[in-house]
C-alpha positions as CSV (number, residue, x, y, z in Angstrom):
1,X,0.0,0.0,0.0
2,X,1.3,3.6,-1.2
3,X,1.0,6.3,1.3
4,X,-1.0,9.8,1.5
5,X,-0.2,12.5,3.6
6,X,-4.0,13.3,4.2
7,X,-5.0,10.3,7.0
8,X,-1.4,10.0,8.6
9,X,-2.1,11.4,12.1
10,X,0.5,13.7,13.9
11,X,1.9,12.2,17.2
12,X,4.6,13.1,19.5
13,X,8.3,11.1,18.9
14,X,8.7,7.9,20.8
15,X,11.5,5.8,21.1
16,X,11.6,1.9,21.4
17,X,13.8,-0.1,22.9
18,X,15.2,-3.5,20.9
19,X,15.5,-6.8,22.8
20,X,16.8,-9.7,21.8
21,X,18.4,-13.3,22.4
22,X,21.5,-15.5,21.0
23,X,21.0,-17.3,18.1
24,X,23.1,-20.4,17.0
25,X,25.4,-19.3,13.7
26,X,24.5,-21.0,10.3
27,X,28.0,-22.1,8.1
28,X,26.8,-20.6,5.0
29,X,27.6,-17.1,6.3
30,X,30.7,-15.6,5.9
31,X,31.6,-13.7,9.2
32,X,34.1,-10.9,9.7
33,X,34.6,-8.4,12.7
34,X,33.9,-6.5,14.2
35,X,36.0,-3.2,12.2
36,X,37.2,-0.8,13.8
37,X,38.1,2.5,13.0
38,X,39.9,5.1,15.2
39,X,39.4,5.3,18.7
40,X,35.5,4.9,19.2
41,X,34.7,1.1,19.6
42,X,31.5,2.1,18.5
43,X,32.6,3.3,15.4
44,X,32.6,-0.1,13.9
45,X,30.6,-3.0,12.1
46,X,30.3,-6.4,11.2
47,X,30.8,-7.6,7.6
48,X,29.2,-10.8,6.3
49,X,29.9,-11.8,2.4
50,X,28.3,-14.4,0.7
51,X,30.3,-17.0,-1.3
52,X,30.8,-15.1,-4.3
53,X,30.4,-11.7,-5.8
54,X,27.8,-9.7,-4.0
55,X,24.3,-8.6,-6.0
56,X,23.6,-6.5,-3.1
57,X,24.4,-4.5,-0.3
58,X,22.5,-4.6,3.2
59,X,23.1,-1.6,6.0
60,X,21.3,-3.4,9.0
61,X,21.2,-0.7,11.6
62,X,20.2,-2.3,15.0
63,X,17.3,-1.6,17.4
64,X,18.3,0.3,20.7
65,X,19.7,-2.7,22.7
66,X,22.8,-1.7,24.3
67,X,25.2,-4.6,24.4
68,X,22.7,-7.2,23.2
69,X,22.3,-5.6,19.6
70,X,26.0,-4.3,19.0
71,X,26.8,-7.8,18.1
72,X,24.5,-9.3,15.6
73,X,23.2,-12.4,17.5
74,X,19.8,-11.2,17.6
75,X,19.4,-10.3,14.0
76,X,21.4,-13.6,12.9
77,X,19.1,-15.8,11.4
78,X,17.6,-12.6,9.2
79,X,21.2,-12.1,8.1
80,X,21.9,-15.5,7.6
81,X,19.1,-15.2,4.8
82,X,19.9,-12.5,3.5
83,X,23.3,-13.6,2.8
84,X,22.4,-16.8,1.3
85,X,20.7,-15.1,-0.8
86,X,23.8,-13.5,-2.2
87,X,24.0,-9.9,-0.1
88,X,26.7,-8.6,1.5
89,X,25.7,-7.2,4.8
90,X,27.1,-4.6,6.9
91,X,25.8,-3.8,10.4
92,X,27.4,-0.8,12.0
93,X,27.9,-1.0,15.6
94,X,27.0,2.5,16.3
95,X,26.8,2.2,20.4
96,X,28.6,-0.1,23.0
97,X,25.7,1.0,25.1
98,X,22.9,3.3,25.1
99,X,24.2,7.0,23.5
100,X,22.2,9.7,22.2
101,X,24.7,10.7,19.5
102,X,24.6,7.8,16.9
103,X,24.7,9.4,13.3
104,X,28.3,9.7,13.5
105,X,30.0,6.3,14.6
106,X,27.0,4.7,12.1
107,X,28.3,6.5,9.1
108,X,32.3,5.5,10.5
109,X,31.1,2.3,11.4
110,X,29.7,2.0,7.5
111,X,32.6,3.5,5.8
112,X,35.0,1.1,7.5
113,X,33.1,-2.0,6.5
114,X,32.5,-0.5,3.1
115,X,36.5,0.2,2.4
116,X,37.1,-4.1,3.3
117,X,34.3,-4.8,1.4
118,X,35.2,-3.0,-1.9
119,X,32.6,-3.7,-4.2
120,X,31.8,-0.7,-5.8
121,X,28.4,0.0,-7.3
122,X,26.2,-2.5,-5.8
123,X,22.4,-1.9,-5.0
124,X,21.9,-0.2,-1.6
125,X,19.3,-1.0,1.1
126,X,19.0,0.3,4.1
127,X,17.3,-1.9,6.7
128,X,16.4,-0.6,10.3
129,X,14.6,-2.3,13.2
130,X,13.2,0.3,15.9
131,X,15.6,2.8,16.6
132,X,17.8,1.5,13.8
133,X,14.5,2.4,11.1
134,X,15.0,5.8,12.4
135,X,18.8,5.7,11.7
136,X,18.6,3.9,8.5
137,X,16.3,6.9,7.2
138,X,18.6,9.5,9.0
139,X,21.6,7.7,7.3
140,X,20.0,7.6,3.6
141,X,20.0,11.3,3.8
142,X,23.7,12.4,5.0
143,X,25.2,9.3,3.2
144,X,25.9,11.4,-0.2
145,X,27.3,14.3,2.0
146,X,29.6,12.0,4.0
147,X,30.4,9.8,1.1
148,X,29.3,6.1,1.9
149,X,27.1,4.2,0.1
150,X,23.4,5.7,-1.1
151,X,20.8,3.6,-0.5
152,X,18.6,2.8,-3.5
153,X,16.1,2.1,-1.0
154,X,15.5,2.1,3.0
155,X,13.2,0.2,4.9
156,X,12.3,0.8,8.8
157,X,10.9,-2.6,10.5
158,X,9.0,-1.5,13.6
159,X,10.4,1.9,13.7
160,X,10.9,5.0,15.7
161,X,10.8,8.1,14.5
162,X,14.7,9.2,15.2
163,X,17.8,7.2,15.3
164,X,19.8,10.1,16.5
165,X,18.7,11.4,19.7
166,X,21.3,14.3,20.3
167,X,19.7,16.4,17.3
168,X,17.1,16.1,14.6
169,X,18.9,14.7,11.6
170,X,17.5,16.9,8.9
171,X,15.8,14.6,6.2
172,X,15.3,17.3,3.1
173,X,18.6,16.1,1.8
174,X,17.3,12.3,1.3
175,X,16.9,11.6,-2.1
176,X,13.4,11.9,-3.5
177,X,13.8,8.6,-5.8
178,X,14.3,6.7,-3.0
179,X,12.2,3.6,-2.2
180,X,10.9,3.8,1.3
181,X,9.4,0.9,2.9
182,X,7.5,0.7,6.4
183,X,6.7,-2.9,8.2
184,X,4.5,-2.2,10.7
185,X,3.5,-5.3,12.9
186,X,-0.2,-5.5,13.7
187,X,0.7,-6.0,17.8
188,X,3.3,-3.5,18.1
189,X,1.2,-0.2,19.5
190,X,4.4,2.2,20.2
191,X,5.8,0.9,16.5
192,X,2.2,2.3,14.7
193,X,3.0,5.6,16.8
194,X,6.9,5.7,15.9
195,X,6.2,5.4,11.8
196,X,3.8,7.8,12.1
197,X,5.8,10.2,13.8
198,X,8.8,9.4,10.9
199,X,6.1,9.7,8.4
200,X,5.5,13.6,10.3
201,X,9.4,14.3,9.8
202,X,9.1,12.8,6.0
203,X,6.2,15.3,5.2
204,X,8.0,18.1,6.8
205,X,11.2,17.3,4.9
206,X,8.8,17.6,1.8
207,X,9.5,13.7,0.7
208,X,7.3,12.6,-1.7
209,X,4.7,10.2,-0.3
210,X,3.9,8.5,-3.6
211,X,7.6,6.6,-2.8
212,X,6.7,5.2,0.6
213,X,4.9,1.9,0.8
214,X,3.5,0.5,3.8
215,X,3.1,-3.0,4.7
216,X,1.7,-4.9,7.7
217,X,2.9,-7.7,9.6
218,X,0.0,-10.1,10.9
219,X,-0.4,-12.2,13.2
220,X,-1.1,-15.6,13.8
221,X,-2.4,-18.6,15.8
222,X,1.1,-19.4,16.7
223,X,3.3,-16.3,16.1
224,X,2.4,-12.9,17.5
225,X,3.8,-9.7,15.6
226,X,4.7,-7.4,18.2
227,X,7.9,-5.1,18.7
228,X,10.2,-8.3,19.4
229,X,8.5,-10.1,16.1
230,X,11.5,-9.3,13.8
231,X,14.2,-11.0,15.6
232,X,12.5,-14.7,14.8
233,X,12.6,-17.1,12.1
234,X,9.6,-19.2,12.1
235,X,8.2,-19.5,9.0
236,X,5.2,-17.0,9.8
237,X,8.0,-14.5,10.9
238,X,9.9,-14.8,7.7
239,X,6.8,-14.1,5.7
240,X,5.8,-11.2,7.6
241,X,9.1,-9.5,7.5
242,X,11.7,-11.5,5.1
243,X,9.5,-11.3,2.2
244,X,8.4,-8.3,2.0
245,X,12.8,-6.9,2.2
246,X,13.5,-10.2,-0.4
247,X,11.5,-8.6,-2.8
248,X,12.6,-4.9,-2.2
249,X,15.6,-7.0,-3.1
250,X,15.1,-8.3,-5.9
251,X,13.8,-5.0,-7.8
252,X,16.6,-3.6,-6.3
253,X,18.7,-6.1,-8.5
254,X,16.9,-6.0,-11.8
């Protein structure tokens, strides 16, 4: 579904905290990290390749989770699909634990991964659970400034409606062709309020709604799509969230 300005209602910002648990590592993945640049440790990322030459690139940005989301455990088996599916996958460590200020070590952390990567020109998405849908969004629009990779596309999973907490990342400079997808899960009250409240900063910024699309994840008897929905892998989960990113993907590829 394509967005209108006209219905969205206008709430205050919220931020969501991301949870997680530990996740048991697939051998298909290629691991490396995590990269570090300078003297921030939080101005580095992980880097996963898949067996050959990339057909994509994936920017996971991470929900608010302290030291439970600065390594990828949580996000794993998502990764590990994405992956497979012949992405490489960068996810920028951006906090050891909590920090308002995050735009800067996520664009370091990026750049870093991005210089041991070097595969030039690939397909850019930008994927962001809860505060990381904020920071994915913020990131799309300094990345041509700062001179990392340019998202072809972004897409916010649950989201808040800022990444960066010590100032208001000014959106007007994200690119107006971009691709902007919103999961929403269907039991996830504060993630309805924090994509509306994006959607607010997106209309302000003077982004064009005919390039968001919305999606919803459902529920069902035995999975329930609520803020912590994301992080699993049944096959209920994957179709909620996986599929809707795979074939973001795979347009992004053609």
């Amino acid at each position: 579904m394509r967005a209108s300005w006209a219905p969205l209602a206008l709430v205050a910002l919220v931020v969501v905290a991301g949870c997680g648990g530990g996740r048991s590592y697939p051998e298909h993945a290629t691991f490396a990290g995590p990269l570090v640049e300078g003297s921030d440790p939080a101005a580095g990322a992980y880097l996963f390749r898949p067996a050959g030459k990339p057909k994509g690139l994936v920017i996971f940005f991470h929900g608010q989770g302290g030291p439970e989301e600065t390594v990828p455990s949580p996000h794993r088996p998502w990764i590990d699909h994405l992956v497979a599916e012949g992405n490489a996958v960068i996810y920028p460590r951006y906090e050891e634990s909590y920090a308002e200020a995050v735009i800067g070590p996520a664009v370091a952390g990026v750049r870093t991964a991005e210089k041991h990567l070097d595969e030039p020109g690939l397909p850019v998405l930008a994927l962001g659970y809860s505060r990381g849908g904020g920071l994915a969004v913020e990131y799309a629009a300094v990345a041509p400034k700062e001179g990392v990779p340019v998202p072809k596309a972004v897409e916010t999973v649950n989201t808040v409606a800022a990444g960066d907490q010590a100032q208001l990342v000014d959106l007007r400079p994200l690119r107006h062709d971009t691709v902007l997808s919103l999961i929403m899960s269907d039991k996830d009250s504060l993630g309805a309020i924090g994509a509306q409240a994006l959607l607010r900063r997106l209309r302000a910024s003077g982004f064009p709604p005919g390039r968001i699309q919305l999606h919803l994840a459902r529920s069902t008897p035995s999975f329930v799509a609520d803020h912590a929905g994301p992080m699993y892998s049944s096959p209920a989960a994957r179709k909620a969230y996986w599929a809707p990113t795979d074939a973001l993907l795979k347009k992004l590829s053609a």
